[in-house]
C-alpha positions as CSV (number, residue, x, y, z in Angstrom):
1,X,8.9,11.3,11.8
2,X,11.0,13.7,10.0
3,X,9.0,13.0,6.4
4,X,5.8,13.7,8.9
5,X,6.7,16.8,10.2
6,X,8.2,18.7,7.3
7,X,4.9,17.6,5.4
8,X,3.3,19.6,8.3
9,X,5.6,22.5,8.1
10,X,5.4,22.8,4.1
11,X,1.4,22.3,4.6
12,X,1.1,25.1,7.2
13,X,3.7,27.4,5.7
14,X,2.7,26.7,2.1
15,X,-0.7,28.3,2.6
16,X,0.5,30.9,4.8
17,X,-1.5,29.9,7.6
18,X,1.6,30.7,10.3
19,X,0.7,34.3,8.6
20,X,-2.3,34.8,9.8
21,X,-2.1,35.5,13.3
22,X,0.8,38.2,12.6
23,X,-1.5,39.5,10.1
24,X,-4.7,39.9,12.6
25,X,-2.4,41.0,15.2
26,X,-0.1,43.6,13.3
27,X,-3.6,44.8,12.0
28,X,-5.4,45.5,15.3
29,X,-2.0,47.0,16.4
30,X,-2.1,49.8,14.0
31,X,-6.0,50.1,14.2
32,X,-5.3,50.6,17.6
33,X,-3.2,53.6,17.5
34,X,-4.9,55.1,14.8
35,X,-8.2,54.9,16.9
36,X,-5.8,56.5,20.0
37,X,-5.1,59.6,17.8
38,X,-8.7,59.7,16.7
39,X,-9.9,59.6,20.0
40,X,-7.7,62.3,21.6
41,X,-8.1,64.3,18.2
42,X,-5.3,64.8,15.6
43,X,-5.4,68.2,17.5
44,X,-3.3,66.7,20.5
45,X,-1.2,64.7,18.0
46,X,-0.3,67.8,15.6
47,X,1.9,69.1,18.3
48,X,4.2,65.7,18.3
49,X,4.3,66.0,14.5
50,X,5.6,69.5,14.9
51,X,8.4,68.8,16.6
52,X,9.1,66.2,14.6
53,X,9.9,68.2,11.9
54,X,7.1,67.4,9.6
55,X,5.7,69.9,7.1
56,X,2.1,70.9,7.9
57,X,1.4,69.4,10.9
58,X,-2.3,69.4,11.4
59,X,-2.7,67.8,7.6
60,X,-0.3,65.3,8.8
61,X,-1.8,64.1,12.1
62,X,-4.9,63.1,10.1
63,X,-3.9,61.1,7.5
64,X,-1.2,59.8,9.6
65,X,-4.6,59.0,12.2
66,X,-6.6,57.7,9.3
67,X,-4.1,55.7,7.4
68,X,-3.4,53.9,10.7
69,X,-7.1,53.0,11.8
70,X,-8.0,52.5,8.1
71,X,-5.1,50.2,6.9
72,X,-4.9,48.4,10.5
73,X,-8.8,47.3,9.5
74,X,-7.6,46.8,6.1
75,X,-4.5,44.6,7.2
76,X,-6.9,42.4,9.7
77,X,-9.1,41.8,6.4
78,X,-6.4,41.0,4.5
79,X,-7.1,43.4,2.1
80,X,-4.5,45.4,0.1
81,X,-1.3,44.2,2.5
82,X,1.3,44.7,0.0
83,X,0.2,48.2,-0.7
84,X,-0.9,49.4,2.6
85,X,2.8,47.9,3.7
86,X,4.6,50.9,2.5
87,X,2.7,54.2,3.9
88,X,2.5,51.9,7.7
89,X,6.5,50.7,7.1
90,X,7.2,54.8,6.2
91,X,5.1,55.8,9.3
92,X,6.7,53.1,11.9
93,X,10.0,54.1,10.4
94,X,9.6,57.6,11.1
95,X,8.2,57.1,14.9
96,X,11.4,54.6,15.3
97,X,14.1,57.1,14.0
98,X,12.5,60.6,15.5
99,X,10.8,59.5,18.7
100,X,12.6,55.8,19.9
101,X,15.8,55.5,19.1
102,X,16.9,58.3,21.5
103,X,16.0,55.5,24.2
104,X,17.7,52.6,22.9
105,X,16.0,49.0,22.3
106,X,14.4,47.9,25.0
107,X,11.1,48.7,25.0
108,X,10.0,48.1,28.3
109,X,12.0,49.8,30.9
110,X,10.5,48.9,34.5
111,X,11.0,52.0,36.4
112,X,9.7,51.7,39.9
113,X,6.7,49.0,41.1
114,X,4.4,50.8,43.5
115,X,1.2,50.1,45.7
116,X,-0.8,52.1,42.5
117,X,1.5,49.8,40.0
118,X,4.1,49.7,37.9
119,X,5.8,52.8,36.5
120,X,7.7,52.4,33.0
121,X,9.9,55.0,31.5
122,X,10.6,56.0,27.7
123,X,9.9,52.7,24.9
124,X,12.8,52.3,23.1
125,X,12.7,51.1,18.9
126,X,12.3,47.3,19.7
127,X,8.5,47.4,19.3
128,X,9.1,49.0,15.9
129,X,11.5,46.9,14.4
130,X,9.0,44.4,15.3
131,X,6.4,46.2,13.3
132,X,8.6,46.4,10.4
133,X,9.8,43.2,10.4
134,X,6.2,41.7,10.2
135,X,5.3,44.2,7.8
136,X,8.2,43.3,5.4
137,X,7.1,39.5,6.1
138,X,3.5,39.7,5.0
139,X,4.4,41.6,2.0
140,X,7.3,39.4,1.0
141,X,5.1,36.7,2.3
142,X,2.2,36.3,0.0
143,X,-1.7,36.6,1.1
144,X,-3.1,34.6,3.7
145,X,-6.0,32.3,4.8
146,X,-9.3,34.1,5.6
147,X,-8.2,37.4,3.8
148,X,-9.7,39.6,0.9
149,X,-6.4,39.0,-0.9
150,X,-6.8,35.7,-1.5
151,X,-10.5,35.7,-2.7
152,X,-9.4,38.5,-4.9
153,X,-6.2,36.2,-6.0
154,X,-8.7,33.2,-6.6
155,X,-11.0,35.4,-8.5
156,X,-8.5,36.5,-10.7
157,X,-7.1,32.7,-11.1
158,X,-10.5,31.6,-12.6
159,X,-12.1,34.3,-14.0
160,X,-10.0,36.9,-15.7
161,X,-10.9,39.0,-19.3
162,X,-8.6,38.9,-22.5
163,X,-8.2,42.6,-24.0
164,X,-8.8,43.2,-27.7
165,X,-5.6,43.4,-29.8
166,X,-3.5,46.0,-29.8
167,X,-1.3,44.9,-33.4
168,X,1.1,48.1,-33.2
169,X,2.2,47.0,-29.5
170,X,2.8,43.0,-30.3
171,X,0.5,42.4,-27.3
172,X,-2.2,40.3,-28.2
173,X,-4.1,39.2,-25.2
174,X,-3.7,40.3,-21.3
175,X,-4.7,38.9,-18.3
176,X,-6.7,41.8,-16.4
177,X,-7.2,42.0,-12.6
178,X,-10.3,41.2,-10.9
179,X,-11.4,45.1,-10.9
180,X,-10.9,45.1,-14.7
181,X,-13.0,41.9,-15.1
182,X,-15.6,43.3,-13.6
183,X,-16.3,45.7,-15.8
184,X,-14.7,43.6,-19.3
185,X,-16.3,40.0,-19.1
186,X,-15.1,37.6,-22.1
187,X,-15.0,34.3,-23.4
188,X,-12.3,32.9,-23.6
């Protein structure tokens, strides 16, 4: 039984399947708010940036908009994780330390529960030190199933250009990227 189940747990883990769902799921998170501020206009999120501290404002609030909407599509793709992990760790860092951690953890706080519902005060940093944490663990982790990463990964595997010589560097054949390859196709 225990053979069985670590051969279950290495099969799963080892192609980073348990990954996936974070990945969809972190993803539609920051799409989410990024489409919020989009909606509203980076107009109404300027002012928060402001006080915040943040040199020009307005710029701000739309690439803070558009990097969230864009990379949360990206990150549901599974395109470009590892890059697109530090501009969305640098943003969730900077909503944790100058908005939520004035609140403390929790980030649910049940105020009062009403005939029109339930009433929540401030959110605390809990929520983003869960965003960070699964950011940190899909770039340390590697690309997953049903992403853009990994066809670009198995691309680059199987297909991948040698560069001339370069005699006066000691380097006598690379391995280029897919993007490179592209463009360079050789034998070889």
């Amino acid at each position: 039984m225990r053979l069985w189940m670590t051969g279950r747990r290495n099969g799963v883990g080892g192609d980073n399947w348990a990954l996936l769902p974070l990945r969809l799921m972190l993803g539609f998170g920051f799409a989410a708010h990024g489409y919020a501020k989009l909606a509203r206009g980076p107009a109404a999120f300027a002012p928060i940036v402001a006080a915040l501290g943040l040199p020009a404002p307005a710029l701000a609030a739309w690439a803070t908009s558009l990097i969230e909407l864009g990379g949360g599509i990206l990150m549901m793709l599974g395109a470009f994780v590892v890059p697109l992990s530090l501009p969305l760790a640098a943003m969730t860092a900077v909503a944790m330390f100058g908005v939520h951690l004035r609140y403390g953890f929790l980030s649910v706080r049940l105020k009062a529960l009403s005939g029109a519902g339930a009433e929540f005060g401030p959110v605390g940093y809990e929520i983003s030190l869960l965003y960070l944490a699964g950011i940190a663990t899909l770039a340390l982790g590697g690309s997953t199933p049903f992403s853009l990463d990994r066809l670009l990964e198995s691309r680059r595997s199987t297909n991948y250009a040698v560069w001339p010589r370069f005699p006066s560097a000691g380097i006598t054949s690379l391995k280029a990227g897919p993007i490179f390859s592209l463009f360079f196709r050789t034998a070889g």
